[in-house]
C-alpha positions in Angstrom: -43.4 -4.6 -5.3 -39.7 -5.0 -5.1 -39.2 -1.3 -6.3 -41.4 -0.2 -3.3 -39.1 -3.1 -0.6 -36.3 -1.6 -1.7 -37.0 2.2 -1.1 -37.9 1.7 2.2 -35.2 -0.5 3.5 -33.1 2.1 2.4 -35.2 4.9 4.0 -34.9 2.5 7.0 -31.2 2.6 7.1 -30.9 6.0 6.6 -33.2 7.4 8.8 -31.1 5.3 11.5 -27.7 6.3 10.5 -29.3 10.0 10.7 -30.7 9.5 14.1 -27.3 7.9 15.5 -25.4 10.5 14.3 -27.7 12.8 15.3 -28.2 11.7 19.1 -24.0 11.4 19.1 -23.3 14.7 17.4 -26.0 17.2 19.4 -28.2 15.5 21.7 -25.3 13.4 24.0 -23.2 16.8 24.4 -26.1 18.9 25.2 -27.3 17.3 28.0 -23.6 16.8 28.6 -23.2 20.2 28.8 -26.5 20.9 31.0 -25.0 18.3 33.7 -21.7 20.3 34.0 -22.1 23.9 32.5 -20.4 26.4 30.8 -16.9 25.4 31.8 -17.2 22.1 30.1 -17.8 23.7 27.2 -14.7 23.2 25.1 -13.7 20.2 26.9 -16.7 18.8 24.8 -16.4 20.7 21.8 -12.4 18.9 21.6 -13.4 15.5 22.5 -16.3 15.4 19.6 -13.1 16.6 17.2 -11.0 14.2 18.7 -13.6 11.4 17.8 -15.2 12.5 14.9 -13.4 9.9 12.4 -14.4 7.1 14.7 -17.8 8.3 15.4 -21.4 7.4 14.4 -20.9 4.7 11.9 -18.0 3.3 13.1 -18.4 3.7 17.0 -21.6 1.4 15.7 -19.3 -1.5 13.9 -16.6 -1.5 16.9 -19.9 -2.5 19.5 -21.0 -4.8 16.8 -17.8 -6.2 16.9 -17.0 -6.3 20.3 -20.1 -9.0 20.7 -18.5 -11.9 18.4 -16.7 -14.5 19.9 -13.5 -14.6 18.5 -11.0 -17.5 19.2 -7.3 -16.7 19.9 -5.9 -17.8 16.5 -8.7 -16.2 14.4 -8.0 -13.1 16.2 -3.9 -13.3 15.5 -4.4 -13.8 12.2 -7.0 -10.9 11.5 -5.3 -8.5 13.3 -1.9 -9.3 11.1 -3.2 -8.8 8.0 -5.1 -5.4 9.5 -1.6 -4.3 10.4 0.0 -4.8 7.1 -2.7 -3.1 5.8 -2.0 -0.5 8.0 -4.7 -0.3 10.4 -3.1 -0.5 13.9 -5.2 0.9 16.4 -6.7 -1.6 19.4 -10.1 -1.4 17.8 -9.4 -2.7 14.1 -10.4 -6.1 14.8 -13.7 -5.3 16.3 -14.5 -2.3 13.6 -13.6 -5.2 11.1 -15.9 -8.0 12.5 -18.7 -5.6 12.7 -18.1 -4.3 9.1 -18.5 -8.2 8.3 -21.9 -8.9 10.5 -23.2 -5.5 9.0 -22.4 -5.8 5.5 -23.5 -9.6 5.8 -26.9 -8.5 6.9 -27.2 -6.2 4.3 -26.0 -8.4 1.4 -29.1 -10.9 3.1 -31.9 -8.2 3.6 -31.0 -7.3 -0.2 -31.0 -10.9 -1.2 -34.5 -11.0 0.6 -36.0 -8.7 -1.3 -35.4 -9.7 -4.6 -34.9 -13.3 -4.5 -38.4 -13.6 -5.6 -37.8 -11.6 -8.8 -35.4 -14.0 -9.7 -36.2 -17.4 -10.0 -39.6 -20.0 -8.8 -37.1 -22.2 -7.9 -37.5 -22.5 -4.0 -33.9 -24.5 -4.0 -32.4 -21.7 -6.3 -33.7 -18.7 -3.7 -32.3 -20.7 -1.2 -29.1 -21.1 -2.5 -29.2 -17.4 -3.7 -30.1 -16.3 -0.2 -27.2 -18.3 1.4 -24.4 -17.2 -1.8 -25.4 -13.1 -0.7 -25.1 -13.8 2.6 -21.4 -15.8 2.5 -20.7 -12.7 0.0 -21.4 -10.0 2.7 -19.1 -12.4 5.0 -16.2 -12.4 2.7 -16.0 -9.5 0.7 -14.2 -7.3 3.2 -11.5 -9.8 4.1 -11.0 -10.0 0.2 -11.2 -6.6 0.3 -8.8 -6.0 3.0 -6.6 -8.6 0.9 -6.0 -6.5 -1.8 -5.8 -3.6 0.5 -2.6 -5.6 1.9 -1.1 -6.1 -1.5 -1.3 -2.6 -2.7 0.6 -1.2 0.4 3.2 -4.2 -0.5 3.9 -3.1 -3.7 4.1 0.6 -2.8 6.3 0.2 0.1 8.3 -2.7 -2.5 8.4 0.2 -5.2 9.6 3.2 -2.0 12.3 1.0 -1.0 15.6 2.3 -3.9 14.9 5.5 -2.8 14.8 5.1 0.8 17.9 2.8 0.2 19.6 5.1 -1.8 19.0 7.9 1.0 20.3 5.6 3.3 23.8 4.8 1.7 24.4 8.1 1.3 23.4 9.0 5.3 25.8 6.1 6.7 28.3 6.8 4.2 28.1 10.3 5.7 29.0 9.4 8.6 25.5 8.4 10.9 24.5 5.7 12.6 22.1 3.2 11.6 19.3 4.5 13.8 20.4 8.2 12.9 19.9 7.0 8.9 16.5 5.5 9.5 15.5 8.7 11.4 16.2 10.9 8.3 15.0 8.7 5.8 11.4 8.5 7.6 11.7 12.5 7.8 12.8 12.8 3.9 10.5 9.9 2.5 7.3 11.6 4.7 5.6 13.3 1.5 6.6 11.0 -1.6 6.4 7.6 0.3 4.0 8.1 3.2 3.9 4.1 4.1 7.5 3.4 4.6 8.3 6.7 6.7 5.6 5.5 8.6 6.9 2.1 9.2 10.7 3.7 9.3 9.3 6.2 12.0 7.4 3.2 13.9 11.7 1.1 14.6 12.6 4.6 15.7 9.9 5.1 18.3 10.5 1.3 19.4 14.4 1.8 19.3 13.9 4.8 21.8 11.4 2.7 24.1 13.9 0.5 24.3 13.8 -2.7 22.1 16.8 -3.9 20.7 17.7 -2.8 17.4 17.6 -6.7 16.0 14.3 -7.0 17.3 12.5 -3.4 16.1 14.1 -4.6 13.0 12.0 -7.9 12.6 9.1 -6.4 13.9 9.3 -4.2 11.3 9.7 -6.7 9.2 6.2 -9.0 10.7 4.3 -5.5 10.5 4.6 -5.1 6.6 4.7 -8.9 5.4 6.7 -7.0 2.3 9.3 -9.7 1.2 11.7 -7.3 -0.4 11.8 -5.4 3.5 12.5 -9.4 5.2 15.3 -9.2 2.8 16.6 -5.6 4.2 15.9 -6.3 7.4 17.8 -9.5 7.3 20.9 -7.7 5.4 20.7 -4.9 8.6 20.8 -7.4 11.1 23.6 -9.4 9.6 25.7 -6.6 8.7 24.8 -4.9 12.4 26.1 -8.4 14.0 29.3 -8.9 12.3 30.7 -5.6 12.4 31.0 -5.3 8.5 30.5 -2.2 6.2 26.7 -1.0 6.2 27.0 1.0 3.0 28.5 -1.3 1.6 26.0 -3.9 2.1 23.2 -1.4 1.5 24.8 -0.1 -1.9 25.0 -3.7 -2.9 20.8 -4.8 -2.0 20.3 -1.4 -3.7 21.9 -2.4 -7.1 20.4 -6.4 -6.1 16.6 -4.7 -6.1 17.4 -2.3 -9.5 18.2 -6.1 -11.1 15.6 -7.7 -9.8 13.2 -4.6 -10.7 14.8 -4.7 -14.2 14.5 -8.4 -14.6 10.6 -8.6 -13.8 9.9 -5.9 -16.1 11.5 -7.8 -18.8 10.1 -10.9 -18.0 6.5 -9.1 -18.0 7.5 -7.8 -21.7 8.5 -11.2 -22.6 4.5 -12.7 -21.7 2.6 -9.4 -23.6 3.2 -11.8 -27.0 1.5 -14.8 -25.0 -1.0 -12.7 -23.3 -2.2 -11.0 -26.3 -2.6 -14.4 -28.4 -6.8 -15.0 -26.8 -7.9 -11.3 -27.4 -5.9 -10.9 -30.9 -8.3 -14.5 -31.8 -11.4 -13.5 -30.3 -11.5 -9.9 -31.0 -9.1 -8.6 -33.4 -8.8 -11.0 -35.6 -13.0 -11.7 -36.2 -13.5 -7.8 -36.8 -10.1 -8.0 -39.6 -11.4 -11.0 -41.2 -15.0 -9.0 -41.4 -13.1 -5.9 -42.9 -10.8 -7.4 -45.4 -13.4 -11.1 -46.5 -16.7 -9.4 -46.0 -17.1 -7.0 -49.4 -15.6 -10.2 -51.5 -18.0 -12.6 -49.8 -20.7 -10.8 -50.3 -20.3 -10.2 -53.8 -19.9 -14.3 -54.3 -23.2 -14.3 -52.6 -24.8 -12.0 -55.0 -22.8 -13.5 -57.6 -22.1 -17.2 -57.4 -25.2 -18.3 -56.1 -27.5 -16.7 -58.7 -25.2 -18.2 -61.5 -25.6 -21.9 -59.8 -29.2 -21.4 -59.7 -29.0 -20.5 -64.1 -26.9 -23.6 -64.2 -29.4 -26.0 -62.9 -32.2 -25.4 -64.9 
């Protein structure tokens, strides 16, 4: 029975992802293009490739999402950690609820259908039921967690080079905002994150925000600790009037330490890490290897002899 649930709540689904994507793809723009004619032809054709990422499926989660009541703090805090994962766009927050409600009600219909298989327990189904379902709830914000902490360390791992770059462009002779510029340009194919971010001050610098202030925004965007310390350092060094490659070249040779320093203090915990696996795994399979032949021959040895000696 379960086997036979299963297949068709998957047909189910599928057959109405298909017929979304179906009715957005070719019916919509055909009678769209019945209403208006030939003319509107291309007009169509480059708004469904404008769209086309954020169709079907996702056009779905953003109404989803758009029907949860949100409260103003929720909402902040969501929308942060989409940003520093690098989602930015207006409808992030409402894509992401309705990637929650959906995958909830997936993890639940699943849960439904096998909870049965699992246990008689009424009380354990239950509490199955209600453990899928808080499961589909969570998982994306943990997933969107460690989505946040992998573009941390790669923009924490970009920064020498993009500092480096940068001492050697204001030592040149350009401005800050000149150096920023080229870094973003330079850094564009090996470190994609920070000349985004680096591009992103540049466009707010020529909007008009203050330098100070693109700065810390910059700084709120990526929630990178290493970046509040540059950004800090620029602003500093921008107030007082004192040498910027100077002050660079010194966070540069601050961050090789540091970089240096945790890699040796990772070394240092291998001997500690390795202590459980050595015991459990190594160290049982050795003691097989090396004790096994010499126990076995006692076995087939001692015990027989013990035996003669009693009678």
């Amino acid at each position: 029975m379960l086997p036979i649930l299963l297949a068709a709540f998957l047909f189910v689904l599928l057959m109405t992802v298909i017929s979304a994507y179906g009715y957005r793809a070719y019916v919509r723009p055909s009678r769209i293009y019945d209403r208006v004619g030939g003319v509107a032809e291309s007009a169509v054709d480059a708004e469904s490739v404008g769209v086309r990422p954020r169709d079907v499926v996702v056009r779905v989660f953003e109404q989803i999402g758009e029907q949860i009541p949100l409260s103003p703090g929720e909402q902040g805090v969501t929308r942060r950690d989409l940003v520093m994962a690098g989602f930015r766009s207006d409808g992030a927050i409402r894509i992401f609820y309705g990637v929650k409600v959906m995958f909830c009600i997936v993890m639940f219909l699943f849960a439904l259908t096998v909870h049965r298989q699992i246990t008689v327990n009424p009380v354990l189904r239950i509490v199955f039921l209600v453990a899928a379902t808080g499961l589909g709830y969570y998982a994306p914000a943990l997933y969107l967690e460690s989505l946040v902490k992998k573009r941390q360390l790669r923009l924490r791992l970009s920064l020498p080079d993009a500092l480096d770059m940068m001492v050697v462009s204001v030592e040149a002779g350009l401005g800050l905002d000149q150096a920023l510029q080229y870094v973003s340009r330079e850094t564009e194919e090996n470190h994609p994150e920070l000349s985004d971010e680096l591009g992103l001050v540049g466009l707010e610098m020529r909007a008009g925000k203050r330098r100070a202030e693109a700065l810390r925004n910059l700084a709120e965007r990526t929630g990178e600790p290493e970046l509040r310390k540059l950004v800090a350092i620029l602003i500093q060094t921008d107030r007082f009037g004192t040498s910027m490659g100077e002050s660079l070249r010194t966070h540069s040779d601050f961050m090789r330490l540091r970089r240096k320093q945790e890699a040796e203090e990772r070394a240092a915990k291998v001997g500690v890490k390795l202590v459980f696996p050595i015991f459990l795994f190594i160290l049982p399979s050795m003691m097989i290897v090396a004790a096994g032949p010499a126990l076995l021959k006692v076995f087939q040895d001692l015990f027989p002899m013990m035996q003669n000696f009693g009678k």
